[in-house]
C-alpha positions as CSV (number, residue, x, y, z in Angstrom):
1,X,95.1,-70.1,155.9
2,X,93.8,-67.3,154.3
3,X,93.0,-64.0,156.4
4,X,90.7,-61.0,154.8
5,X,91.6,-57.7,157.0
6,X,88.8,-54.9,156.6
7,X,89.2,-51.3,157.4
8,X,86.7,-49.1,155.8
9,X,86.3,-49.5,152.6
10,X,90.2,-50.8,152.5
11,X,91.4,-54.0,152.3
12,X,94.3,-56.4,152.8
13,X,94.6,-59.8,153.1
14,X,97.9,-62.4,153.5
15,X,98.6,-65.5,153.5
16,X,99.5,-67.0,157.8
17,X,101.5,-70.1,157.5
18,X,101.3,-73.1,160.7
19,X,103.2,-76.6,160.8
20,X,105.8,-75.0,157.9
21,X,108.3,-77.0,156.5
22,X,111.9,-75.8,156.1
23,X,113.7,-77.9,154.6
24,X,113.6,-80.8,157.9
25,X,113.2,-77.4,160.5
26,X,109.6,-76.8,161.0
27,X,108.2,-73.6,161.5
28,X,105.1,-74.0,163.8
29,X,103.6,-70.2,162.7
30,X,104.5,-66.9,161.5
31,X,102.1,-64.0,161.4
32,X,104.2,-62.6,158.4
33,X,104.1,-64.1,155.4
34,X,106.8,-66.1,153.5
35,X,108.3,-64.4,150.6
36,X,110.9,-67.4,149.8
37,X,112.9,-70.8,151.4
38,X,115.8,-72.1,149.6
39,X,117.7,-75.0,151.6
40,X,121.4,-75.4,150.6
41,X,124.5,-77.2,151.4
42,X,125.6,-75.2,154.6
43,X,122.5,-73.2,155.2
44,X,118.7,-72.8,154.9
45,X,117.8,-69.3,153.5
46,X,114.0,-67.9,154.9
47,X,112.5,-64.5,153.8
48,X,109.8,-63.1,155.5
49,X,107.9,-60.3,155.4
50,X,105.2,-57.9,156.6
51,X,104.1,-54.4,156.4
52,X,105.0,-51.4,158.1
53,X,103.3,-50.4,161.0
54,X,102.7,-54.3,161.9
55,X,103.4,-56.3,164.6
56,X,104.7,-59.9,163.8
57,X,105.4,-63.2,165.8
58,X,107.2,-66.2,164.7
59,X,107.7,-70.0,166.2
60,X,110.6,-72.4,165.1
61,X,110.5,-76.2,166.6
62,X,114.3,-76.4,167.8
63,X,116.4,-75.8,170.8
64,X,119.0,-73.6,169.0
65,X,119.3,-69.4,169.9
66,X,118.7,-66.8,168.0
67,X,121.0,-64.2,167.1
68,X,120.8,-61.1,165.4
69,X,123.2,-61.0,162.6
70,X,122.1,-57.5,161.0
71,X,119.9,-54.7,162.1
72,X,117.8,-53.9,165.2
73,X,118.2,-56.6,167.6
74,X,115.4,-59.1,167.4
75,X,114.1,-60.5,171.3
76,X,113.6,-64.2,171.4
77,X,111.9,-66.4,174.3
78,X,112.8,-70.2,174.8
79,X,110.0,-72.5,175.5
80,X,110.8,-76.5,176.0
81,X,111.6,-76.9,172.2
82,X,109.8,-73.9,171.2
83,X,112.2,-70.5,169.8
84,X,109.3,-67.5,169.8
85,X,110.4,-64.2,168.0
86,X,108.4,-61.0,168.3
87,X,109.4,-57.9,165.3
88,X,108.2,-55.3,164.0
89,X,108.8,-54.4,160.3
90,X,110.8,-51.0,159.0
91,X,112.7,-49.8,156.2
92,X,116.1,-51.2,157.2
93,X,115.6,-55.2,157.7
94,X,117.0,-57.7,160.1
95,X,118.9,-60.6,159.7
96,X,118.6,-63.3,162.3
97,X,120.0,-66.8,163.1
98,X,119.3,-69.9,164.1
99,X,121.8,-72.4,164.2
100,X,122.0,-73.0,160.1
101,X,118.4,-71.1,159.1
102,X,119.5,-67.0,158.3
103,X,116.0,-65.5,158.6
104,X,115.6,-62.0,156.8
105,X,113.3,-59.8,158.3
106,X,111.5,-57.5,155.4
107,X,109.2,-54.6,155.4
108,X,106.4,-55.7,151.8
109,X,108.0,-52.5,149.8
110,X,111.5,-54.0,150.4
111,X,110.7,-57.7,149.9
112,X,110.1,-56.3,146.0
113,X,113.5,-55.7,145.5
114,X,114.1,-59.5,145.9
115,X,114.0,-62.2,143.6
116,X,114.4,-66.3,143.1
117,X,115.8,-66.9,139.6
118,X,115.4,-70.9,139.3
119,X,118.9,-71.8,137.8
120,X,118.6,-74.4,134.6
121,X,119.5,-77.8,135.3
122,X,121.4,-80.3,132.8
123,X,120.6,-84.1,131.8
124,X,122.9,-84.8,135.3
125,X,120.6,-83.0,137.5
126,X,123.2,-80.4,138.4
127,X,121.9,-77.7,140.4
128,X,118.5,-79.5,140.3
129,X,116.2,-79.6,143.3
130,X,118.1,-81.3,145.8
131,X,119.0,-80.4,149.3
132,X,123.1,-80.2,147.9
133,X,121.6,-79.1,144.6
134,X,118.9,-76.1,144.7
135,X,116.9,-74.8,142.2
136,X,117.2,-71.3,142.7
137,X,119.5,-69.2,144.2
138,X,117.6,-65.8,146.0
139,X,118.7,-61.6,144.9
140,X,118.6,-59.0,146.0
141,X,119.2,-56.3,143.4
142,X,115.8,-53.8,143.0
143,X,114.4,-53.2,139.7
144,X,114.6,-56.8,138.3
145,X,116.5,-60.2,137.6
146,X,116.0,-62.2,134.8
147,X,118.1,-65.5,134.8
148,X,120.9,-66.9,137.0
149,X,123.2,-69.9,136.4
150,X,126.2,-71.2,137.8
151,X,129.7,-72.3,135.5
152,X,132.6,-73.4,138.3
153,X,132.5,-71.1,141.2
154,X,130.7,-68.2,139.1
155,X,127.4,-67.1,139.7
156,X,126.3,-65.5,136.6
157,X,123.3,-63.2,137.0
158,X,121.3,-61.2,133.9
159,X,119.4,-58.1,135.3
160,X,118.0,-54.8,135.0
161,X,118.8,-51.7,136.7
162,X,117.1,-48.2,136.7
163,X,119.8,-46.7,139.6
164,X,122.6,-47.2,140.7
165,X,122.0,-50.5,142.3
166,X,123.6,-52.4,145.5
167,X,123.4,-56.5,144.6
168,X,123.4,-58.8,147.2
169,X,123.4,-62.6,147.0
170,X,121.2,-64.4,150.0
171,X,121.2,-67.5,149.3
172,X,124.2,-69.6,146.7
173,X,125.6,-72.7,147.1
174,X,129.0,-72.6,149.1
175,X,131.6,-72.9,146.5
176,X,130.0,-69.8,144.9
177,X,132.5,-67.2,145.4
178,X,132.4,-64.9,142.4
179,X,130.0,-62.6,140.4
180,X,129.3,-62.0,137.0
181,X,126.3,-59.0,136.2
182,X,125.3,-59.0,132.7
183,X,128.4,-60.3,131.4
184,X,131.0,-58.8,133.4
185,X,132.5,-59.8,136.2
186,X,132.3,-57.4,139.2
187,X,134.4,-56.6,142.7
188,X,132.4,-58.2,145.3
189,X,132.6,-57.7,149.0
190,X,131.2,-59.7,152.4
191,X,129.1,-58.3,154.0
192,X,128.0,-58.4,157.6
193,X,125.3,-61.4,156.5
194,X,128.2,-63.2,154.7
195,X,127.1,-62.8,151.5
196,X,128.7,-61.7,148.3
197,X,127.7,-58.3,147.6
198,X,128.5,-55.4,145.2
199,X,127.4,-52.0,143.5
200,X,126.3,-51.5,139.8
201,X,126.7,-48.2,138.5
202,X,123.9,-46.8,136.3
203,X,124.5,-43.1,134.2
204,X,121.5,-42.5,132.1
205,X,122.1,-42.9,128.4
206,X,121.5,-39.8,125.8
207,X,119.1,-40.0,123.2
208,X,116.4,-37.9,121.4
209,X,112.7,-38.3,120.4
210,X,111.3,-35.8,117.8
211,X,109.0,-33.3,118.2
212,X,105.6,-34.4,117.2
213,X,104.4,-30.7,117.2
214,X,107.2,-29.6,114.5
215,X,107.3,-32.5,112.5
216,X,105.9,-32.4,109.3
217,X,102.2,-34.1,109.4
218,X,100.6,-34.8,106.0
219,X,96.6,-34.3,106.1
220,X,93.4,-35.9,104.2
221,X,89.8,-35.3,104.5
222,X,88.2,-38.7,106.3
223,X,84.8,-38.2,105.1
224,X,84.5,-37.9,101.9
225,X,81.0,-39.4,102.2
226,X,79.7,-36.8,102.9
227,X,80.7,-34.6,99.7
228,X,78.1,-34.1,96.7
229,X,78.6,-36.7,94.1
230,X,80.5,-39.8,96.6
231,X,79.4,-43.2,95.0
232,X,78.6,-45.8,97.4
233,X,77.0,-48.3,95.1
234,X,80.3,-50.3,96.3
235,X,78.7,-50.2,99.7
236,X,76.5,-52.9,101.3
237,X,73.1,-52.3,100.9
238,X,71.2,-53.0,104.6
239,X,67.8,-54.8,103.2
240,X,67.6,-57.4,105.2
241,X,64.0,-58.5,106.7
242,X,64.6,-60.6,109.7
243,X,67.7,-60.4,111.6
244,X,69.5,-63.3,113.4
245,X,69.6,-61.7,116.4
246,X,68.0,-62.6,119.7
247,X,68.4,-60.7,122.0
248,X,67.1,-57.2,120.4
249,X,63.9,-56.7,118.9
250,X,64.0,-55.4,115.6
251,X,62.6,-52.1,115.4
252,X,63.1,-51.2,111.7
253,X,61.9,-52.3,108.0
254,X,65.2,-53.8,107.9
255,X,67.8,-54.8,109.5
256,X,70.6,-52.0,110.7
257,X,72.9,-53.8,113.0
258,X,76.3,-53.7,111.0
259,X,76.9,-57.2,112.7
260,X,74.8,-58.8,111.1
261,X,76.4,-57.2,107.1
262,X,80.0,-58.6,108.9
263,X,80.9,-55.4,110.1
264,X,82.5,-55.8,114.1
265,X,84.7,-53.4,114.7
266,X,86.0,-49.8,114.7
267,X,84.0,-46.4,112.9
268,X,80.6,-47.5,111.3
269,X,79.1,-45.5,108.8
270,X,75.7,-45.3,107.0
271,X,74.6,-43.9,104.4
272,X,70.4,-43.6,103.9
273,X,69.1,-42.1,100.7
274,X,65.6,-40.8,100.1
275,X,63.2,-38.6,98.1
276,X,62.0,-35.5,100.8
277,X,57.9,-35.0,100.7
278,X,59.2,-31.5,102.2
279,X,57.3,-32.1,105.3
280,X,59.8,-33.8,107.0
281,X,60.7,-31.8,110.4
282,X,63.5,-34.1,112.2
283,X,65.6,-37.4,112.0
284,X,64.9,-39.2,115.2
285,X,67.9,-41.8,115.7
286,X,68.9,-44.5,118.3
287,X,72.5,-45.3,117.8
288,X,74.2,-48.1,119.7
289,X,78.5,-48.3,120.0
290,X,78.9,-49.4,123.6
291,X,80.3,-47.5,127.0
292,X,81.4,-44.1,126.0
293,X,80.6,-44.5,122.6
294,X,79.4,-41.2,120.3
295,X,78.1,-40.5,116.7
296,X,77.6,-37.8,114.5
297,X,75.0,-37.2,112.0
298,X,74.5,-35.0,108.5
299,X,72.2,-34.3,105.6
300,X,74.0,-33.9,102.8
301,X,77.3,-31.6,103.8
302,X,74.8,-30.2,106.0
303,X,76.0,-30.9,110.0
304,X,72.5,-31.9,112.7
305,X,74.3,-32.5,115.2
306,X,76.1,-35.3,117.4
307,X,75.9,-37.5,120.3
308,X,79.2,-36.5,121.8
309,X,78.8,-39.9,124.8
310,X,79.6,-40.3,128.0
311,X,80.8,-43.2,130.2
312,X,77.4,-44.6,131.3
313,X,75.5,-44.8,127.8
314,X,75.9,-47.4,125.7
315,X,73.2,-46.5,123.4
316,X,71.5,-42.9,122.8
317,X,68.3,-41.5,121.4
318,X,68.0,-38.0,119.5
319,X,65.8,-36.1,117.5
320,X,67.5,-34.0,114.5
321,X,66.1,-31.2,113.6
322,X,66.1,-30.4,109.6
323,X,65.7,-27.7,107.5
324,X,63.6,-26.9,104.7
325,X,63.7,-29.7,102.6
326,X,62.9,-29.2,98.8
327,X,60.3,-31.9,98.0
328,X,61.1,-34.6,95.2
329,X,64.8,-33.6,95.6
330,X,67.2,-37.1,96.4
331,X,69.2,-36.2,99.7
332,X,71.5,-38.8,102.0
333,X,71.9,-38.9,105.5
334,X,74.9,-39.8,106.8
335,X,75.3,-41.6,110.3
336,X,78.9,-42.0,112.0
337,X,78.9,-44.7,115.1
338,X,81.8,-45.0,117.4
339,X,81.7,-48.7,118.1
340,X,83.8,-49.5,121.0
341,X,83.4,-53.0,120.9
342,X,81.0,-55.4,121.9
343,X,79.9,-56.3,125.2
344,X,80.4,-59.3,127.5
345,X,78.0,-61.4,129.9
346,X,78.6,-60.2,133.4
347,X,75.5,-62.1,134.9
348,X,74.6,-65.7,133.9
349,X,71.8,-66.0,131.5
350,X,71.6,-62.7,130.2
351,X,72.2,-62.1,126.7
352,X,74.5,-59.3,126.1
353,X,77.0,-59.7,124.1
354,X,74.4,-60.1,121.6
355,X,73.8,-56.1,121.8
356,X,73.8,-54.8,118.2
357,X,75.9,-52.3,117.2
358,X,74.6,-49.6,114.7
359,X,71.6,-48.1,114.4
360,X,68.3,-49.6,116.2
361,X,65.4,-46.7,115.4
362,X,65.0,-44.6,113.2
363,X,62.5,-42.5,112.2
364,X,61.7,-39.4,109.3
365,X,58.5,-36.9,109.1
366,X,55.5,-39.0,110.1
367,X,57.1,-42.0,111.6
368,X,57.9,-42.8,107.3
369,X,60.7,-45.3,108.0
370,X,60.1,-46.7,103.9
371,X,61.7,-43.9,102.6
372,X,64.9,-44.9,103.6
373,X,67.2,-47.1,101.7
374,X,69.8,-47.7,103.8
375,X,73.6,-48.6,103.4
376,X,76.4,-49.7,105.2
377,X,80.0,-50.0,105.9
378,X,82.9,-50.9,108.1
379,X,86.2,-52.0,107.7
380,X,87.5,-52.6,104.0
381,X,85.8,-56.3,103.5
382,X,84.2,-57.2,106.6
383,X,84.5,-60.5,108.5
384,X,86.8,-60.8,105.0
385,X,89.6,-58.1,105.9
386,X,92.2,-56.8,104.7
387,X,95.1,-56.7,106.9
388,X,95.8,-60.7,108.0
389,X,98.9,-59.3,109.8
390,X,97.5,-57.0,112.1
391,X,94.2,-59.1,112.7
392,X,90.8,-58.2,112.4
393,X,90.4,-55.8,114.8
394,X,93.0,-53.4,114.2
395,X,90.9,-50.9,111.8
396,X,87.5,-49.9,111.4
397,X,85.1,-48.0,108.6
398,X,86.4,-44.5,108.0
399,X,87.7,-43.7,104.5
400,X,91.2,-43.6,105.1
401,X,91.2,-47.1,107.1
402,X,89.1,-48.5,103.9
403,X,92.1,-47.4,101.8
404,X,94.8,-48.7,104.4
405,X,96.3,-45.4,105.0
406,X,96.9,-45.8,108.4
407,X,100.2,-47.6,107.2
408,X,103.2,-47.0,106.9
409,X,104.2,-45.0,103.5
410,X,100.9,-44.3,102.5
411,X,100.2,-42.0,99.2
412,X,100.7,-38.8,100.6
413,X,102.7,-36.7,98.4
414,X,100.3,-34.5,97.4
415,X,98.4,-34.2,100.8
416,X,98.6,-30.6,102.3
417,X,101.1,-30.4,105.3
418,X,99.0,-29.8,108.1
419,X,99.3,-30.4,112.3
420,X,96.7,-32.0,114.1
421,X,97.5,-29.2,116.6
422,X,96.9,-26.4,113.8
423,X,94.3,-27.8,111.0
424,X,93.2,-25.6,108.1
425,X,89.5,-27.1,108.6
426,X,87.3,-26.0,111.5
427,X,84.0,-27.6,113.1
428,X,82.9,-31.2,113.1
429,X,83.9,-33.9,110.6
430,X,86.3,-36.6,110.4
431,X,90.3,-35.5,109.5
432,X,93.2,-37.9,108.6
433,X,97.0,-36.9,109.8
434,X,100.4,-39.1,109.7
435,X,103.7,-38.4,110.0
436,X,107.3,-40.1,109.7
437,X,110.1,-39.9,111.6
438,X,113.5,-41.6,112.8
439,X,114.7,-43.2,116.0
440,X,117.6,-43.7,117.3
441,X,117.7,-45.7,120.6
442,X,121.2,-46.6,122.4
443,X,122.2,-50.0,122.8
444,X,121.8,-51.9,125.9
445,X,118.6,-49.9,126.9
446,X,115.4,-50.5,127.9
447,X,113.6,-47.4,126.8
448,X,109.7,-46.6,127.2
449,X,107.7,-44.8,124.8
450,X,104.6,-43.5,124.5
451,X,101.9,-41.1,122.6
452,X,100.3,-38.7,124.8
453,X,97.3,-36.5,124.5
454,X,97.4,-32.9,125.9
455,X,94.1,-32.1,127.9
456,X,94.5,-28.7,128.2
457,X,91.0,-26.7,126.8
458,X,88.4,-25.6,129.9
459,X,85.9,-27.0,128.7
460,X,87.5,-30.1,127.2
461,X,87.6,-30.1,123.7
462,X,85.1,-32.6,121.9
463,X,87.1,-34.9,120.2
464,X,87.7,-38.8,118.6
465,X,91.0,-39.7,118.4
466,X,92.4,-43.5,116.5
467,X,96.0,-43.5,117.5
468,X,98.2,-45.8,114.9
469,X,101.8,-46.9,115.1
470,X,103.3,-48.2,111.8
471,X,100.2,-49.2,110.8
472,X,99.1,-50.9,114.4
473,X,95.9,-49.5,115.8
474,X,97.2,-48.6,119.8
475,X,94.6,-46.6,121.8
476,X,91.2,-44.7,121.3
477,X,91.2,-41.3,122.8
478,X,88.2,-39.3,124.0
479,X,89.0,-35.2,124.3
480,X,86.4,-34.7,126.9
481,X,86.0,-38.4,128.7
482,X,89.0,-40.7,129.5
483,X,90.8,-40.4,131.4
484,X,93.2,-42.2,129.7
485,X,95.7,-39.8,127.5
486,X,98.6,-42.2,127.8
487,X,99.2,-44.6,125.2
488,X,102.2,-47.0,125.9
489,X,103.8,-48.3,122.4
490,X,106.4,-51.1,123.0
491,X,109.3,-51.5,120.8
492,X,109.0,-54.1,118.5
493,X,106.0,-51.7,116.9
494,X,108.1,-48.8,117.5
495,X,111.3,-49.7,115.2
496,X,114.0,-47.9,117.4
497,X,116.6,-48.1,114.7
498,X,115.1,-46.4,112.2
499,X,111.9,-45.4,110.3
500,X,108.3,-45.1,111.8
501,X,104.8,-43.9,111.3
502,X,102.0,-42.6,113.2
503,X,98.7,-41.8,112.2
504,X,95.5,-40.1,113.6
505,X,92.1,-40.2,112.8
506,X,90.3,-37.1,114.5
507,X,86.5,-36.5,114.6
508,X,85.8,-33.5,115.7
509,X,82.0,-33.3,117.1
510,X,81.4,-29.8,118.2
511,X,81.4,-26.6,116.5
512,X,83.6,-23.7,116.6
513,X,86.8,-22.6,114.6
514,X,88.9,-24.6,117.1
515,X,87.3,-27.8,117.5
516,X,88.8,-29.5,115.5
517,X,92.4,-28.5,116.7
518,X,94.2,-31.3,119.1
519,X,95.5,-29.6,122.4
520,X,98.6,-31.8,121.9
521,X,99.9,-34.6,120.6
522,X,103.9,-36.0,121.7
523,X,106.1,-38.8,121.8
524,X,107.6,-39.5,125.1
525,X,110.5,-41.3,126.6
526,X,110.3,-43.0,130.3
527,X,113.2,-43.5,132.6
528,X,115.5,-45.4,130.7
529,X,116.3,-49.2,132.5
530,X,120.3,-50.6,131.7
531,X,119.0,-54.1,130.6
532,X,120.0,-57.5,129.9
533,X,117.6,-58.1,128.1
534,X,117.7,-59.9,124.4
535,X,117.1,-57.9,121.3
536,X,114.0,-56.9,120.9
537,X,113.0,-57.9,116.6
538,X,110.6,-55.8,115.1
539,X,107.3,-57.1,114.5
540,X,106.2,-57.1,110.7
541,X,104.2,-54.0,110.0
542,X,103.5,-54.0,106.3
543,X,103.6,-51.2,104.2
544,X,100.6,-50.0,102.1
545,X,100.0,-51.0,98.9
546,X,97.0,-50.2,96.4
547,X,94.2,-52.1,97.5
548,X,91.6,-53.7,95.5
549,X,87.8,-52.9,95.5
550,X,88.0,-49.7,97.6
551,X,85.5,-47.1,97.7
């Protein structure tokens, strides 16, 4: 049965076993819970556990003692054919037994550093899921064990260890009488609990990760759309009367949800031309990106302002206020949306994951909405894209994801060299870094990495950050919200033999000489794990190449 346990606002729950059976011994109850049972040819194998600070109880059916093999010395009472045991959990276990069942007696931290690798079983059935033949054999040996398998009298175990590591063998069968760790056979001793045992010696590895502050970054511009003379007529132009959606009222002469123009995912941007009357005052906008979304909005090269989000709006209203517009002079306004995804339906019968993403309201001057011609993008081809390898949510609208720059090798030659941490321009906008660098990884090692943010400014800088690896889109990072800074890359995307690429898109939505300045940006290694493990290939990350119809 199941048992909820409710302190506070805490909670715990486990799992209290009755009529058990062990292998032909029953258990009639245990208060702590089971971690494993393995029955084999000259013993029955039981781990239990529980947590510290508890006080447990156990029944068997049989008139055999108990006897304390290992560890503080477990009290038992004898009942008819009833063997009750009382314990309390700690750090060092016990070991108890009773006639052929070895019961060990865990605290919940320690039972982790146990494990039941099912050994593989051939068209004979050997070492299948009989009582002479199990189908797992039960390790102790902390961080983790992959595989076991038995040739002869060889018990051959692959593993992973991040210390120096005692191994223990609980449960085997009884003609097991050597050990082989990763390959190599090891001394083994017997311990008190007659089991094979031995020590595996760990000496951390050394290897190097670059600097991502002295590296040499390459830089671009990332919105070029806002520059005098850009030609959008490649652009989709938003004119659509009637929208397919459901769920939102439309609230505009046409349709603005970048939906429903195939745009899903990533940076939106539009782009909405008109002829000034020069009484227009402000640009009144709702834009809509989801939880901790933002936008930014110009006229011309001209900066209004920016909603810079928080974790609670998924859509936000603001009023821009303009200056003195010349009239029957063309200008464009330019609208940036962070779209973090669409929603899902956490209640049945509501409707939202149908919220658009985009821009719902608008207005200009007088409420003159007409004026407007309005155009749109995303990602480099929409619901068509570009990059079938990485899928079709791995890049979004900005200028440098259009042209596929976020890859590895991009056209960068004649880009200035410029950090992330030190740009040449200041104040809001969208900016495009990569870099390129070498690993170098040791054999035989299991080696995290990750990209990690620096949240150092008071107040916290007021920043977008699009974190790419080889050309793999792996973590959005907010400046001021979060609180994630931490973005784990596995390798595979990392290459760890040779060359790789990260990119960065940063929009900068505040003002100031500053702003736009990262407080950090590095590559970091985590404690390294000896492993076992098989080679890890590299998964393809194209290159760029030139592609066709960009803008």
């Amino acid at each position: 049965m199941g048992v909820e346990l409710k302190a506070g606002v805490s909670r715990d729950s486990k799992v209290i076993v009755a009529d058990y059976d062990l292998g032909g011994l029953n258990l009639l109850y245990s208060t702590a819970e089971i971690f494993t049972w393995k029955k084999y040819d000259d013993r029955t194998v039981l781990v239990l556990y529980g947590a510290i600070g508890e006080a447990h109880e156990a029944a068997l059916i049989t008139d055999e003692r108990l006897d304390t093999v290992e560890g503080e010395v477990i009290t038992s009472s004898q009942g008819g054919d009833t063997l009750t045991f009382n314990w309390a959990p700690s750090k060092d276990r016990s070991v108890v037994k009773v006639g052929k069942l070895v019961i060990y007696l865990l605290d919940r931290n320690s039972a982790y550093q146990y494990f039941v690798p099912v050994l593989p079983s051939d068209k004979r059935g050997a070492y299948g899921t009989s009582e002479t033949n199990p189908d797992a054999v039960i390790v102790r040996a902390g961080y983790l064990v992959r595989s076991a398998q038995i040739a002869d009298s060889t018990l051959k175990i692959s593993a992973d260890f991040n210390k120096t590591t005692e191994v223990e063998i609980i449960g085997s069968p009884s003609g097991v009488s050597t050990l082989e760790i990763n390959g190599n056979r090891v001394e083994t001793i017997t311990n008190k609990a007659q089991n094979l045992q031995t020590e595996v010696k760990y000496n951390s590895p050394e290897f190097n990760v670059p600097d991502l502050s002295q590296v040499t970054w390459k830089y671009i511009n990332a919105l070029p759309e806002i520059k005098a003379g850009y030609d959008d007529s490649a652009w989709v132009k938003a004119n659509r009367r009637q929208t397919n959606n459901t769920f939102e009222t439309l609230k505009t002469p046409t349709v603005l949800y970048s939906g429903e123009y195939g745009f899903h995912t990533g940076y939106l941007i539009y782009r909405g031309h008109f002829v000034a009357s020069g009484n227009e005052k402000a640009f009144n906008v709702t834009t809509v990106g989801g939880a901790a979304f933002g936008s930014s909005v110009w006229l011309n090269e001209t900066y209004l302002g920016s909603w810079q989000g928080d974790v609670s709006s998924d859509r936000k209203a603001i009023a821009y206020h303009l200056p003195s517009l010349t009239p029957g002079k063309p200008y464009v306004l330019s609208v940036v949306v962070d779209n973090n995804g669409y929603e899902m339906n956490f209640e049945v019968g509501v409707d939202s994951m149908k919220t658009p993403r985009g821009i719902t309201e608008f207005a200009l001057g007088a409420n003159n909405q007409t004026r407007i011609n309005w155009k749109v993008t995303g990602n480099l081809g929409g619901e068509d894209y570009q990059d079938h390898t990485r899928g079709p949510k791995n890049e979004g609208g900005s200028y440098p994801e259009r042209q596929g720059w976020h890859q590895p090798e991009p056209p960068s030659s004649d880009w200035k060299s410029v950090s992330p941490m030190r740009p040449t321009a200041s104040g809001p906008g969208l900016a495009f870094y990569t870099t390129e660098f070498e690993l170098s990884m040791p054999d035989g090692w299991d080696i995290p990495l990750s990209v990690e943010f620096a949240r150092t400014s008071t107040p916290a800088k007021r920043y977008r950050v699009q974190l790419f690896v080889n050309g793999w889109q792996f973590g959005k990072h907010n400046g001021h919200l979060g609180p994630q800074t931490s973005f784990p890359v596995p390798e595979g995307i990392f290459n760890y033999k040779g060359k790789n690429t990260i990119a960065l898109t940063v929009w900068s939505q505040e003002e100031g000489e500053a702003a736009a300045a990262l407080d950090g940006v590095s590559l970091k290694a985590g404690p390294p794990v000896l492993s076992d493990r098989p080679m890890v290939k590299l998964v393809e990350s194209p290159s760029w190449s030139q592609r066709e119809n960009t803008y």
